[in-house]
C-alpha positions as CSV (number, residue, x, y, z in Angstrom):
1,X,0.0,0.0,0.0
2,X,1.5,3.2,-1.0
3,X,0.8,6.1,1.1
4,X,1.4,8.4,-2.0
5,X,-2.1,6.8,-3.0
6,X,-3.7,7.8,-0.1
7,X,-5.5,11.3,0.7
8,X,-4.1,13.6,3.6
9,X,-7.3,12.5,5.6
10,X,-6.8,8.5,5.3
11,X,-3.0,9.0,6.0
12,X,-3.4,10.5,9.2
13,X,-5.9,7.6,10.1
14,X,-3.2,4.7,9.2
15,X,-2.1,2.7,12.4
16,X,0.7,-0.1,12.6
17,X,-0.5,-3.1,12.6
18,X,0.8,-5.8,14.9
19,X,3.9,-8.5,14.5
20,X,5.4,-9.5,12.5
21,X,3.4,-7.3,9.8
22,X,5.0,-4.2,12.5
23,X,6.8,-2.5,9.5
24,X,3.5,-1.8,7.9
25,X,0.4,0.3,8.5
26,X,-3.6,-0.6,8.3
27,X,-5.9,1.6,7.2
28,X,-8.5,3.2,10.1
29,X,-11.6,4.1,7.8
30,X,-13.4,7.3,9.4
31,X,-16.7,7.0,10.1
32,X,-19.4,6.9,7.3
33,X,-20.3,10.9,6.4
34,X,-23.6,11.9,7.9
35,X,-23.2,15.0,5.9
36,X,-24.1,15.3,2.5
37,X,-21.5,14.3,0.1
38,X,-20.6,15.9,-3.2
39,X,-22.0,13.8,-5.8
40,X,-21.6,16.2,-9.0
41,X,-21.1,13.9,-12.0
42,X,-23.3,11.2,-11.0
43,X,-26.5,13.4,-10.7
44,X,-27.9,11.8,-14.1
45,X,-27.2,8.3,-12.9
46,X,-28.7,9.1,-9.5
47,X,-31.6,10.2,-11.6
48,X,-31.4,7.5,-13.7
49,X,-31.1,4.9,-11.0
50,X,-34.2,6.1,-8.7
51,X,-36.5,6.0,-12.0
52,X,-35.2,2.7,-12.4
53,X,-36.6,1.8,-8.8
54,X,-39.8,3.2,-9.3
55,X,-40.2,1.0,-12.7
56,X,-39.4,-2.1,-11.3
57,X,-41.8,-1.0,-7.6
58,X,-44.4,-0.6,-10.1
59,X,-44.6,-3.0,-12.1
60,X,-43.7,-5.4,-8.8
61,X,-46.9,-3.7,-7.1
62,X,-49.5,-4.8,-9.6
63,X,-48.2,-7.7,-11.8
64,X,-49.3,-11.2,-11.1
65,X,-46.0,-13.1,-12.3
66,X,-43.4,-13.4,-9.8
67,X,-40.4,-12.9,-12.1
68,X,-39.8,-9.7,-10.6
69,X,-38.9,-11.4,-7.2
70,X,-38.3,-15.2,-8.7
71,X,-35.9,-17.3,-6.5
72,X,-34.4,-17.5,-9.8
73,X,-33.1,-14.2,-9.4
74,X,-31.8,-14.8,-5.9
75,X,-29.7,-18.0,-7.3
76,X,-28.1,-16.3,-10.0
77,X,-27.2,-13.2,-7.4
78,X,-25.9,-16.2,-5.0
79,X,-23.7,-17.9,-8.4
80,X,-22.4,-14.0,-9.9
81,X,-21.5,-12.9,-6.0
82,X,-19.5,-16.5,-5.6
83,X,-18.0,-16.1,-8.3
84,X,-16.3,-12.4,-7.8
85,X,-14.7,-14.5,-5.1
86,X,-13.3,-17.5,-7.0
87,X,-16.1,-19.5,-5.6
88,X,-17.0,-21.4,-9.0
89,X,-20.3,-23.1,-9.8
90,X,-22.9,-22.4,-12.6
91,X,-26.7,-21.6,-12.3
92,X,-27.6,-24.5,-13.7
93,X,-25.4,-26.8,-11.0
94,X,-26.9,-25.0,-8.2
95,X,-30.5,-25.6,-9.6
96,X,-30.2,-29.2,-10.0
97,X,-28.6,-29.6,-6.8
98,X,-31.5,-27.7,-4.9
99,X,-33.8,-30.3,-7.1
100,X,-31.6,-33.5,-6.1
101,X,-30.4,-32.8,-2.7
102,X,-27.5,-34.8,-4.0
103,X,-25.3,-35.4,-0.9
104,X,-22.2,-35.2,-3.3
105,X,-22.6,-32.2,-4.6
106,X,-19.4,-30.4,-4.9
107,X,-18.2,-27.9,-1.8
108,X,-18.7,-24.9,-4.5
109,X,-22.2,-25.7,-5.3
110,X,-22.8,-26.1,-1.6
111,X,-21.9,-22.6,-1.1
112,X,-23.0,-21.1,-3.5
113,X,-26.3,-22.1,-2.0
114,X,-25.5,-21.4,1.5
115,X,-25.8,-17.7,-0.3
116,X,-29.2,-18.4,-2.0
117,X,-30.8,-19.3,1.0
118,X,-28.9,-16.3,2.8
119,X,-31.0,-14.2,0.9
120,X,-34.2,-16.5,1.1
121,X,-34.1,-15.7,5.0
122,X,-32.8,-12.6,5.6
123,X,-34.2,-10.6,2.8
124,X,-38.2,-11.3,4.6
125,X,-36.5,-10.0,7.8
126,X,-35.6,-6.6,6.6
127,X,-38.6,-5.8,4.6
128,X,-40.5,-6.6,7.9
129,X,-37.7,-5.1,10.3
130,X,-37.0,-2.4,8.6
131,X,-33.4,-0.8,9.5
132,X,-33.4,-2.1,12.8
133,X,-32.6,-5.4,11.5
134,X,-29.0,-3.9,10.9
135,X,-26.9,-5.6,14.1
136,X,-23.6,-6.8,14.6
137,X,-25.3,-9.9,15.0
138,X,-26.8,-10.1,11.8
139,X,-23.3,-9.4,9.7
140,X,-22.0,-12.4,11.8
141,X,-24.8,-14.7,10.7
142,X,-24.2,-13.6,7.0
143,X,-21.1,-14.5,7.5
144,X,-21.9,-17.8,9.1
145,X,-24.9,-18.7,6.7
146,X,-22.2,-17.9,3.4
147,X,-18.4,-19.6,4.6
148,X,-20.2,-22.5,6.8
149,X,-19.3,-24.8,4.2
150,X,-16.1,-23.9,2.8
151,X,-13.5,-26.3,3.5
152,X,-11.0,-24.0,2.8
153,X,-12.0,-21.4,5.6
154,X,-9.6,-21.1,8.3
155,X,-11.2,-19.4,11.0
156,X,-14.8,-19.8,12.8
157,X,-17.3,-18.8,9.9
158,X,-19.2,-15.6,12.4
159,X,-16.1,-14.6,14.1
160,X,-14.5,-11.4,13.4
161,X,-10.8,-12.1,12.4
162,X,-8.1,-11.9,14.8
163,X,-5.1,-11.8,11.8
164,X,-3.6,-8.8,10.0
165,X,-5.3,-9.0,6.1
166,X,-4.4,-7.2,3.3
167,X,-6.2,-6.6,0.1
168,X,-4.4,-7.2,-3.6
169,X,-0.8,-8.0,-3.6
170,X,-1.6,-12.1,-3.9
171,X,0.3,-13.1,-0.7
172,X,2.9,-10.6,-0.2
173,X,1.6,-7.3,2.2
174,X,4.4,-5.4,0.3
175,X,2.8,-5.5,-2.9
176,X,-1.1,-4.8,-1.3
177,X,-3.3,-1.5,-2.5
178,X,-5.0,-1.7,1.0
179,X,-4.1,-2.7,4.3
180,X,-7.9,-2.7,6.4
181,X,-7.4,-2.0,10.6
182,X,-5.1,-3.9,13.0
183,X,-7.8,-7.1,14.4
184,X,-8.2,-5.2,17.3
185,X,-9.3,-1.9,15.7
186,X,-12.4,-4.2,13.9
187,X,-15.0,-4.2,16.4
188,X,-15.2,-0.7,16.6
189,X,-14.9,-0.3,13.1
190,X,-17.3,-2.2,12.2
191,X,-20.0,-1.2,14.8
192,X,-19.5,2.0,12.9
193,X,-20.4,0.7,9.7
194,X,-23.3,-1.1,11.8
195,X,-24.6,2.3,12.6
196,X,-24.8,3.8,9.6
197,X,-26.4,0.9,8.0
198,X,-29.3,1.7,10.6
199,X,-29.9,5.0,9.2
200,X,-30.5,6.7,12.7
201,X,-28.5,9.5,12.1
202,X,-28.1,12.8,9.6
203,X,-27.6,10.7,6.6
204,X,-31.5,10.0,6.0
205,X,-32.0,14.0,5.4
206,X,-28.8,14.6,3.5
207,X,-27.8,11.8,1.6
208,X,-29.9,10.0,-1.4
209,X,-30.6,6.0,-0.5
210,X,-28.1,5.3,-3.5
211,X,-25.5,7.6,-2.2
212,X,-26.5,5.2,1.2
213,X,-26.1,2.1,-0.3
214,X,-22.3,2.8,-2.2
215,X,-20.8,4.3,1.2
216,X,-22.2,1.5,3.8
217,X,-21.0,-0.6,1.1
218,X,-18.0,0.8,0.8
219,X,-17.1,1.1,4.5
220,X,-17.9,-2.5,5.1
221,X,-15.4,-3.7,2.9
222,X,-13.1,-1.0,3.8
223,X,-13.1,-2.8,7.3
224,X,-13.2,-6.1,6.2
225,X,-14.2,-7.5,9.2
226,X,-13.6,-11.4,8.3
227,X,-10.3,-13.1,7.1
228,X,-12.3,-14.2,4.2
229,X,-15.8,-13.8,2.6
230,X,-16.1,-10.4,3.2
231,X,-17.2,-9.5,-0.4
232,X,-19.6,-11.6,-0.4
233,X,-21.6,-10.2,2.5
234,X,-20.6,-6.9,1.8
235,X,-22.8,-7.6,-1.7
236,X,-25.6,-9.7,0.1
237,X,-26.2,-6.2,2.4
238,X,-26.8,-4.2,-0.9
239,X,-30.6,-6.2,-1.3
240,X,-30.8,-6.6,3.0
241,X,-31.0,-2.1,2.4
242,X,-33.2,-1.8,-0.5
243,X,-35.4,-4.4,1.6
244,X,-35.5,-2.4,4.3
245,X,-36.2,0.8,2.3
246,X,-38.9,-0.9,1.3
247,X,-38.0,-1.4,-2.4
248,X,-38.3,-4.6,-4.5
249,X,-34.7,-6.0,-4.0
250,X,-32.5,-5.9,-6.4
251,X,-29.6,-8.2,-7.1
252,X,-26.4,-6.3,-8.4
253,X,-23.6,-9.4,-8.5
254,X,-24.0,-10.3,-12.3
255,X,-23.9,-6.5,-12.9
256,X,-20.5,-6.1,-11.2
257,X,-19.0,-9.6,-11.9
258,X,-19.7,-7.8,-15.9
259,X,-17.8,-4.6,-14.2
260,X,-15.2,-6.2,-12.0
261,X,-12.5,-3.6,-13.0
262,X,-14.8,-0.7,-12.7
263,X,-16.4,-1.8,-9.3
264,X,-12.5,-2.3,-7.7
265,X,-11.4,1.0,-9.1
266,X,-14.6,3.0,-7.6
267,X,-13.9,1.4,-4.3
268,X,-10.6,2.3,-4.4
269,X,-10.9,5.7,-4.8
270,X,-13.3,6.1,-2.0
271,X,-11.6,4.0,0.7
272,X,-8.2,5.6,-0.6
273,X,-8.8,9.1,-0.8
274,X,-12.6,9.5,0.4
275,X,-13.2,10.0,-3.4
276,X,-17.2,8.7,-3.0
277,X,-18.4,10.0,-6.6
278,X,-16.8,7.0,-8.6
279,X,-18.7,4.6,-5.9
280,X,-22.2,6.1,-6.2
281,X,-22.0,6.5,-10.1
282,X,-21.2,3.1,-10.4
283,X,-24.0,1.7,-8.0
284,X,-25.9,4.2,-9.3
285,X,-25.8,2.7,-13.2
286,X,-25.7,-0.7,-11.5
287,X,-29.0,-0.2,-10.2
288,X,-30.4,1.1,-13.6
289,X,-28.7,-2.0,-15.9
290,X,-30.1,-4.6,-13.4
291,X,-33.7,-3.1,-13.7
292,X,-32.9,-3.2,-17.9
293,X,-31.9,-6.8,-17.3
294,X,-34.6,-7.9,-15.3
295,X,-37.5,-5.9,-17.3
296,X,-35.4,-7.6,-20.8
297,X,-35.5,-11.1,-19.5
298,X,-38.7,-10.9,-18.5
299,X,-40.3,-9.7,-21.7
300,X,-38.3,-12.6,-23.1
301,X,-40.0,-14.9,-20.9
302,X,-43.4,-14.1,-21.5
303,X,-42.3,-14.3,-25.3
304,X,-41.2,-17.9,-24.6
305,X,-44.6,-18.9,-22.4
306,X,-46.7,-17.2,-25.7
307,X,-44.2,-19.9,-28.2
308,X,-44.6,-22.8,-26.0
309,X,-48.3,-22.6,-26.0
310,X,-48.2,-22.2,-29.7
311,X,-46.5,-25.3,-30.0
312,X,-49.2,-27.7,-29.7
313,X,-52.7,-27.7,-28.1
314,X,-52.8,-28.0,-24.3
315,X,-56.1,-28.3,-22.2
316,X,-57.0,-25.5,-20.5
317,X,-56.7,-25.8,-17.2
318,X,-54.2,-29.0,-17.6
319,X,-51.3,-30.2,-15.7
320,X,-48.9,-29.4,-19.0
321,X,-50.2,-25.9,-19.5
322,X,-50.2,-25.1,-15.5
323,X,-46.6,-26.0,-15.2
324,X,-45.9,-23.3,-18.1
325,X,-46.5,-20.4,-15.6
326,X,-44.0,-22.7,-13.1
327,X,-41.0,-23.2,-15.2
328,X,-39.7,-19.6,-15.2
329,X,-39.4,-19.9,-11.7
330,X,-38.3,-23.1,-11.9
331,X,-37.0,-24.2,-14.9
332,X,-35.0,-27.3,-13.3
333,X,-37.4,-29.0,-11.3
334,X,-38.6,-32.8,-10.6
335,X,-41.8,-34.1,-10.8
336,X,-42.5,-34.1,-7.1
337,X,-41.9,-30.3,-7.0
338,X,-44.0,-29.5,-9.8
339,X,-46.9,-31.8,-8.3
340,X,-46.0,-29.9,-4.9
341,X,-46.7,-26.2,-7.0
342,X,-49.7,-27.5,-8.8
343,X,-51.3,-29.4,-6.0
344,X,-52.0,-32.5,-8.1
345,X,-51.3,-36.1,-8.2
346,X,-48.7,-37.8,-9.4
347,X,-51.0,-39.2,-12.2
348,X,-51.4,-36.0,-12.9
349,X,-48.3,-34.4,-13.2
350,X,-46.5,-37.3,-14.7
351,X,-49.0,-36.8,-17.8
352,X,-48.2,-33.6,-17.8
353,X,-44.6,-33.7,-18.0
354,X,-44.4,-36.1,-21.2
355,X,-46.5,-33.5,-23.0
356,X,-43.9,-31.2,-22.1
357,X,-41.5,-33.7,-23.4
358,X,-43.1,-33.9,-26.3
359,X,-43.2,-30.3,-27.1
360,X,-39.6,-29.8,-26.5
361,X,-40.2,-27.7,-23.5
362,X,-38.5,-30.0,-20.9
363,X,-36.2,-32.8,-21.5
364,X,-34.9,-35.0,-19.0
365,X,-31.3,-35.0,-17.9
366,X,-30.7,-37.9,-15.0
367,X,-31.0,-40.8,-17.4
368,X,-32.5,-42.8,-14.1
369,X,-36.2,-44.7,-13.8
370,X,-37.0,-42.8,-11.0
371,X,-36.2,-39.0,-9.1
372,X,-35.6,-38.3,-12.0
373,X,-34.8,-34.1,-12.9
374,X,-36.0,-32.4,-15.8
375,X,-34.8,-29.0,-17.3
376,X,-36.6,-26.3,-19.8
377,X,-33.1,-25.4,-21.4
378,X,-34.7,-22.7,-23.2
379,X,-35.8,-20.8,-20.2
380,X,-32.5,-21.7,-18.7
381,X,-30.6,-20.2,-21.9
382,X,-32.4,-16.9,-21.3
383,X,-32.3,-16.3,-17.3
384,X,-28.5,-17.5,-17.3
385,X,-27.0,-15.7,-20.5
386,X,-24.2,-13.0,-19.9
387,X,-25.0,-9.8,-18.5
388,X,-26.3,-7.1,-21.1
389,X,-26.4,-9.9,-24.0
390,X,-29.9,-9.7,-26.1
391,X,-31.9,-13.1,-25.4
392,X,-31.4,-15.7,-27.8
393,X,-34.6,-17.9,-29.0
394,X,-34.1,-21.0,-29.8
395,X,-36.4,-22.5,-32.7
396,X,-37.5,-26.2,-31.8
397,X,-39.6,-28.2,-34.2
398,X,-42.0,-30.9,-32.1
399,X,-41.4,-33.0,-34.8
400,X,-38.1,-33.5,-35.1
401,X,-38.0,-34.1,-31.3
402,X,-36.4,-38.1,-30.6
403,X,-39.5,-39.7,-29.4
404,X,-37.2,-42.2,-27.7
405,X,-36.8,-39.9,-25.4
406,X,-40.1,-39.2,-24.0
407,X,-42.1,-42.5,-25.0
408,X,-41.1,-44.0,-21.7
409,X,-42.8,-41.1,-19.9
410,X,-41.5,-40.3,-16.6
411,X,-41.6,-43.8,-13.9
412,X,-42.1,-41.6,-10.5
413,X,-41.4,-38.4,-8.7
C-alpha cells in the first residue's frame, strides 16, 4: 500500500498493525459521512437509478407473475456474488442440486447455496424489520450462513478475524493496495459501519438512499471484518437495504461480476482518498442496468410462455399448460416439486410432463427410472446468458424431437 495513494485524511488515520506485519500500516476508515456528500457527475445516474426503482416497484406492485422477485433471481445473485470470489459453480449446477439434494454435490455448489438461502431468509426479515434489522449480529450470521461450508475457511465462519489481512498483492503485504485496521481496531470499526447501516443518524436528510447504499458498502469492505468472505456479505447487504427501504430488492452481483474492474477501481478511490463520486455513479448505473436486465429477460420470458403454448394444443386448465406459468421460476425441477406447485397427483403431473417432453419444452437429464430431474433449457438459456447480451430464441420443431426420449414417460417423482 503506497501512502502516496492515499488522501491527507486517510494518511493520518493509518495505524501499525501488529507482528510480525509491524513494518506496515492498516488503514482506520473514518466514520461513514452523515453529511451530505458531493456527488456532481453522477447526478444523471442518480436520476437515472431512482426512476429505475420506481419502474421495477411498479410494475412489482400490480403484476401477477413473480419474475420480478423469482428465487431464480436470488440463485443467479448467490452464483455471480461467488464467483467475484473465486467461488465457482454455474446456475444450472446449483438448480439441480437444490432439485436433487444430492449429498455429493461439490463444496462450491454447496456454497454457492449457502448464499441463495442467505437471501431466502434474511431478505423477509428486513422488509418486515426495517433498518433495525441492521446488528452486529446479523453481519455475523451472513457470515456464518455464506463460509459455513467452505473447506477452505480457516477461522470460525461468524467470528471477526483476529489476523492482520491485506487486500491485492496475492500473498505478499508489500505488494497490497489496501491494508484494512489492526484485528483489534475491527470491532469498533465495524460497529461504525453497523450504525450507519441503521440509518439513525443525519444521513437519511442529507444523503440519497443510492448515495447510502455505495458508502455503507464501501465502509464495510473497507473494514473487512472477516479473514475471508467479506465480499460476499458486503454484496448480500446491498438487497438486506433496498429491503429495508422498502423497495423490491434488487440483485447487483451479475452486474458487477460484468464490471469487475470498474467496481474495484470505484472502491478504491473512496476507501483511498474518500473520493465517493466513482462509488455512487457506479452503484448508481448498476441499479439502472439490473432493472434493464430484469425488465429484458422478462419480456423474453413471457415471449417464450406465448411460443410454448403455440407449439401444440394444451387443455385448458391441464397439468402441462399449469406447469408453463411454473418453469420460469423453476426451470430445473422434478416431478415431485411441480406436483408440490400444482397441488395435483402424481397421475397427474406425470402426464403432464411427457406433454412437455413432447413439445420440447422439458427434457430429462438424470438418465435414471426414478427422481428423475427435468430442465426447460430454453428458459435456462435466457435467465443465465451473460450480463447485457440480447436473449437468444431457440427454434424447436416438435417433430423433429427423438420420441425415444419421452415414450417411456416419466416412472415416479
Amino acid at each position: 500500500m503506497k501512502r502516496s495513494d492515499l488522501s491527507h485524511t486517510i494518511r493520518e488515520t493509518l495505524k501499525k498493525l501488529p507482528p510480525p506485519y509491524d513494518s506496515h500500516y492498516g488503514i482506520i476508515p473514518p466514520a461513514p459521512p452523515e453529511d451530505g456528500v458531493f456527488v456532481g457527475g453522477a447526478t444523471k445516474a442518480l436520476e437515472a437509478a431512482q426512476a429505475a426503482f420506481g419502474k421495477v416497484d411498479a410494475i412489482a406492485a400490480q403484476m401477477k407473475d413473480p419474475y420480478i422477485v423469482s428465487r431464480v433471481l436470488t440463485r443467479r445473485e448467490a452464483v455471480s456474488s461467488s464467483s467475484i470470489e473465486g467461488t465457482q459453480s454455474t446456475l444450472d449446477e446449483l438448480l439441480s442440486f437444490e432439485e436433487s439434494g444430492d449429498d455429493g454435490a461439490r463444496d462450491e455448489a454447496r456454497q454457492v447455496r449457502n448464499y441463495a438461502v442467505a437471501l431466502d431468509g434474511f431478505i423477509p426479515r428486513a422488509a418486515n424489520d426495517g433498518y433495525s434489522v441492521f446488528t452486529m449480529d446479523l453481519i455475523k450470521d451472513l457470515h456464518r450462513a455464506v463460509m459455513k461450508d467452505d473447506p477452505d475457511y480457516q477461522d470460525v465462519p461468524g467470528d471477526l478475524r483476529t489476523r492482520v489481512v491485506w487486500i491485492g498483492g496475492n500473498k505478499d503485504i508489500a505488494y497490497s493496495s489496501l491494508n484494512p485496521p489492526p484485528p483489534a481496531d475491527v470491532p469498533d470499526c465495524l460497529a461504525q459501519t453497523v450504525d450507519y447501516l441503521r440509518n439513525e443518524g443525519m444521513q437519511q436528510m442529507t444523503q440519497g438512499f443510492i448515495t447510502r447504499i455505495a458508502i455503507a458498502h464501501t465502509h464495510f469492505e473497507a473494514v473487512h471484518p472477516f479473514r475471508d468472505g467479506n465480499g460476499r456479505v458486503g454484496r448480500l447487504l446491498l438487497p438486506l437495504m433496498m429491503a429495508a427501504e422498502k423497495h423490491v430488492p434488487l440483485y447487483l452481483s451479475p452486474y458487477i461480476e460484468s464490471k469487475k474492474g470498474a467496481y474495484y477501481a470505484s472502491l478504491k478511490d473512496a476507501q483511498q482518498r474518500l473520493d465517493w463520486e466513482p462509488i455512487i455513479t457506479f452503484m448508481a448505473d448498476a441499479v439502472t442496468g439490473t432493472v434493464e436486465e430484469l425488465i429484458r429477460t422478462r419480456t423474453a420470458l413471457s415471449e417464450l410462455s406465448e411460443r410454448w403454448r403455440q407449439r401444440r394444443k394444451f387443455r385448458k386448465g391441464s397439468a402441462a399448460m399449469r406447469a408453463l406459468d411454473e418453469l420460469h421460476n423453476y426451470p430445473v425441477v422434478t416431478a415431485k416439486r411441480l406436483g408440490q406447485l400444482l397441488d395435483i397427483s402424481p397421475a397427474q403431473i406425470n402426464q403432464g410432463i411427457a406433454q412437455l417432453q413432447e413439445a420440447g419444452i422439458l427434457q430429462e437429464r438424470t438418465g435414471y427410472a426414478r427422481n428423475r430431474i427435468y430442465a426447460a433449457p430454453e428458459a435456462l438459456a435466457i435467465i443465465n446468458r451473460p450480463f447485457g447480451e440480447e436473449p437468444i430464441f431457440a427454434e424447436v420443431d416438435p417433430d423433429e424431437i427423438d420420441p425415444d426420449e419421452v415414450s417411456a414417460g416419466p416412472k415416479g417423482p
